[in-house]
Every structure is written in C-alpha cells, then in structure tokens.
N, C-alpha and C positions, 0 to 999 in steps of 0.2 A: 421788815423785821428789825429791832433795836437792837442793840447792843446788848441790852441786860438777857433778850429771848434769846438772842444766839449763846450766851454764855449757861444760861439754862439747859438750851439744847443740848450743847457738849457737856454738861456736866452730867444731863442723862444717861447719853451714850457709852459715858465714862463708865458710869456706874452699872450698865444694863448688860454692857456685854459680856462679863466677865462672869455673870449669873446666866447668862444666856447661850454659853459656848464653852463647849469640854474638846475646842478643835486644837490640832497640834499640825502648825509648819517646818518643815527643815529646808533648809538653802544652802548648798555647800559646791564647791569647786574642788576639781581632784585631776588629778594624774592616773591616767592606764597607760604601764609598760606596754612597749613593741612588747609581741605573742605571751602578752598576761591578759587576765581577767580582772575584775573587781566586782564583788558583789554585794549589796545592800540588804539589811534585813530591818523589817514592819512588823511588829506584834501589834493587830489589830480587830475588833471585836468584830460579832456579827453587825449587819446592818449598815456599819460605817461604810464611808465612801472615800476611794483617795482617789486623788487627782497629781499626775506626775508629768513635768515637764522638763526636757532634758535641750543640751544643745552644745555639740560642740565648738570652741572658742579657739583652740589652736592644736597647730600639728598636722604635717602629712597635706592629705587633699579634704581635712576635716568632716572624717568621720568613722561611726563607730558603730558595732551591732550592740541590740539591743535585746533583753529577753524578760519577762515577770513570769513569776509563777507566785501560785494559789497558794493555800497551806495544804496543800496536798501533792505538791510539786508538780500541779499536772500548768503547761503552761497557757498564759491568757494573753499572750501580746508580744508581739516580735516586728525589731526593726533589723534591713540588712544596710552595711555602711550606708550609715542615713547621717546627714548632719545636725538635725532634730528630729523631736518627738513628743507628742500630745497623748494621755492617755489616762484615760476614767476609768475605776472600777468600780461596783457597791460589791463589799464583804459577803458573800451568802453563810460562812461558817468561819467559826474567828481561828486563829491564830498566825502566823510568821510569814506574812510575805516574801517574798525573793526578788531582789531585782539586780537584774549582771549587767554588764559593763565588755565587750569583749574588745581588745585591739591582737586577737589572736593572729586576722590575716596580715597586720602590717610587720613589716622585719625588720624595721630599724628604728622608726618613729613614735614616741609614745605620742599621744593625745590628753588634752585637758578637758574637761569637762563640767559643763555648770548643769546641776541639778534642783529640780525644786519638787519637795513632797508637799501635798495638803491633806490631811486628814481631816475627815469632819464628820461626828457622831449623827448629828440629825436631827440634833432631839434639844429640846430645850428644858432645862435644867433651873430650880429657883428653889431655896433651901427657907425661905421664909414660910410661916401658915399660910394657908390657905384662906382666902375671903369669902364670904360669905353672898358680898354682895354677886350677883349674874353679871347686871354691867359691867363693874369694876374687873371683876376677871375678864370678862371679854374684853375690854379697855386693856387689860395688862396683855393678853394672848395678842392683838393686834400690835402693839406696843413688840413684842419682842420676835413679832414674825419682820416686821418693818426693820428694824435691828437687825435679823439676822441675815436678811436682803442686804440691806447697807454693808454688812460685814462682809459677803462673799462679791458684792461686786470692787468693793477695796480691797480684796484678796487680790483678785481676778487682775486690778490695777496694778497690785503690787507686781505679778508675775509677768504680765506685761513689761513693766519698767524694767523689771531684773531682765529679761530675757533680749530689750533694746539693747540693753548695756550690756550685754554678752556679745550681741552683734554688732555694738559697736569696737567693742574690741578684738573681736574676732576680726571687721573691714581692716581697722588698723592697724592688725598683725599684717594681714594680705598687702596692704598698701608699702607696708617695711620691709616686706620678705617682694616684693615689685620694684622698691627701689635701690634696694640692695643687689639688685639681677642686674637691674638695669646701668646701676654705678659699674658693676663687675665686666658688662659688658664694650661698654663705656672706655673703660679702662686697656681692654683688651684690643679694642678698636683703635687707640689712639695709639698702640707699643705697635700693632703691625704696621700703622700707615709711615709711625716714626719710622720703622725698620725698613718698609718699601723705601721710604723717600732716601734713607741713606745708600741701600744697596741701589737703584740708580743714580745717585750722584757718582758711587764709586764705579759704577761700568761705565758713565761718562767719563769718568777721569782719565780710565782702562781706555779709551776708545780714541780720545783726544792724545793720549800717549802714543798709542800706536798708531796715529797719523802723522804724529811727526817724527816718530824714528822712520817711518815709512818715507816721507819727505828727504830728511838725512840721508838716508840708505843711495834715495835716487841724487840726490848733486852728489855724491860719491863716485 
C-alpha cells in the first residue's frame, strides 16, 4: 500500500467515525476514604451497552467492593474486596445508572482507584441523504460496520493500555512500600547488632576487671 492509500485511508476513518458513533468514554482516578463510599452516576438510553473496568492502584492490601445498580436500583453486579473488575451491561430501560465504590470495611486506609466507562449506542448514525444507488449503500453499510469494528477493538486497546499502566503503578507502589520495610528493617537490624556488640565489649571489660582486682585481692 503507498503512501498516498495510507493517507486516504486515515482520512476516511477520520471522517467516518464521528458520523458513525454517538459512543461516550470516561477515564478517571479517584480517592475512597477509610469507611466512606463513592458513587458514580450514568444517564443512559435504552439499548445502549456499557462496559466498565475498574482497578485498584494503591492503598491497604488493594482493594475494594464494588456494586452497579439499574435505574431501578435493583442491583446487577457486585465485587467483594476485589482488586479489579470487568463488567458488561446492555440498557433494557433507559435512565441513571449507579455505580459505588465502597472502602467501608478498611479503618484507616483510603484507597485509589482507576476507572474506565464505555458507552456505546449501537447504532449507526449518518445525517447526509440517503442514496439511491443499492450498491453504493451497501458499500457505505460495510464501510461503517468495518469502522465501527475498528473503533471498539481500539477501544478495547485503549483499556488495555490504561489498565497496564495502572498495574504498572500499582507494581511500583508495592515495590516502594517493599523497600521501604525493608530499609526499616534494615536499620533496625544494624542499631541491635551495634548495641549487642557494645554491651559485650562492656561485660568484657566488666569481667577482665574483675579478674584482676581478683588477682590483687590474692597477692594481698
């Protein structure tokens, strides 16, 4: 493929998906207090589908319970201190998702948290006429079903990458908060051994004393 086709191609895709896709992502990082909640709210139509991936990143023994509810409050998915979470729904009746957050059971430790929402209508969306031609539509319908493959498996990549990078900093919390123990201990280990090794010099010292006042005492 040249140069000029590759530049074609992304120009299409540029132009295709934005007519092609009424989806909406959220990505965000947050803080739950020791024994607080946090909860999340979705206004979303019928039909639509979300896709929710969550993943604790620091804090405690990292993790946290999880809960969604419908717009009916009734609820559709629950984690108990879990360190992630993978979770589909499709909408059967639209309005306010719910999604909590709890660090109720920990008592001293908040927790951080990396979240990612995907919403995605389903539907494909094009505000120009209609053609006339059969093929030419059909051309266009294949055209933005391939489009919209392309688009959710670059999603799918994107939440990958973000969720690496969550556990990568989550490793390197663990790794900090390992050798910080480890320095501590460390430390601790080298003041006893200092403080063994003085207090037998000083019974030595005590002991060789007292052999020779003991010595003296006898040519006495």
């Amino acid at each position: 493929m040249s140069l000029m086709d590759i530049r074609s191609v992304t120009l299409v895709l540029f132009i295709v998906i934005p007519l092609c896709s009424a989806s909406l992502e959220t990505a965000l990082t947050f803080q739950v207090p020791a024994r607080k909640e946090q909860c999340f709210y979705e206004d979303v139509q019928e039909n639509h589908e979300i896709e929710l991936d969550f993943q604790v990143v620091d804090g405690g023994d990292l993790d946290i319970d999880f809960q969604a509810y419908d717009s009916s409050l009734k609820r559709i998915a629950v984690n108990r201190r879990e360190s992630y979470g993978t979770h589909t729904f499709t909408v059967k009746e639209s309005g306010v998702y719910k999604f909590c957050f709890s660090n109720k059971f920990s008592k001293l430790t908040s927790k951080t948290v990396f979240m990612d929402v995907y919403v995605d209508d389903g539907v494909y969306t094009d505000d120009k006429e209609s053609v006339d031609d059969a093929s030419l539509h059909s051309g266009f319908t294949s055209l933005n079903k391939q489009v919209d493959n392309i688009k959710n498996q670059l999603f799918k990549t994107q939440v990958q990458l973000q969720l690496s990078k969550a556990q990568r900093n989550k490793d390197q919390k663990i790794q900090n908060s390992n050798k910080i123990r480890v320095d501590r201990w460390s430390m601790v280990q080298c003041v006893f051994m200092i403080l063994m090794a003085t207090v037998q010099v000083y019974l030595l010292k005590q002991l060789f004393k007292e052999d020779k006042s003991a010595k003296r005492q006898a040519k006495i």
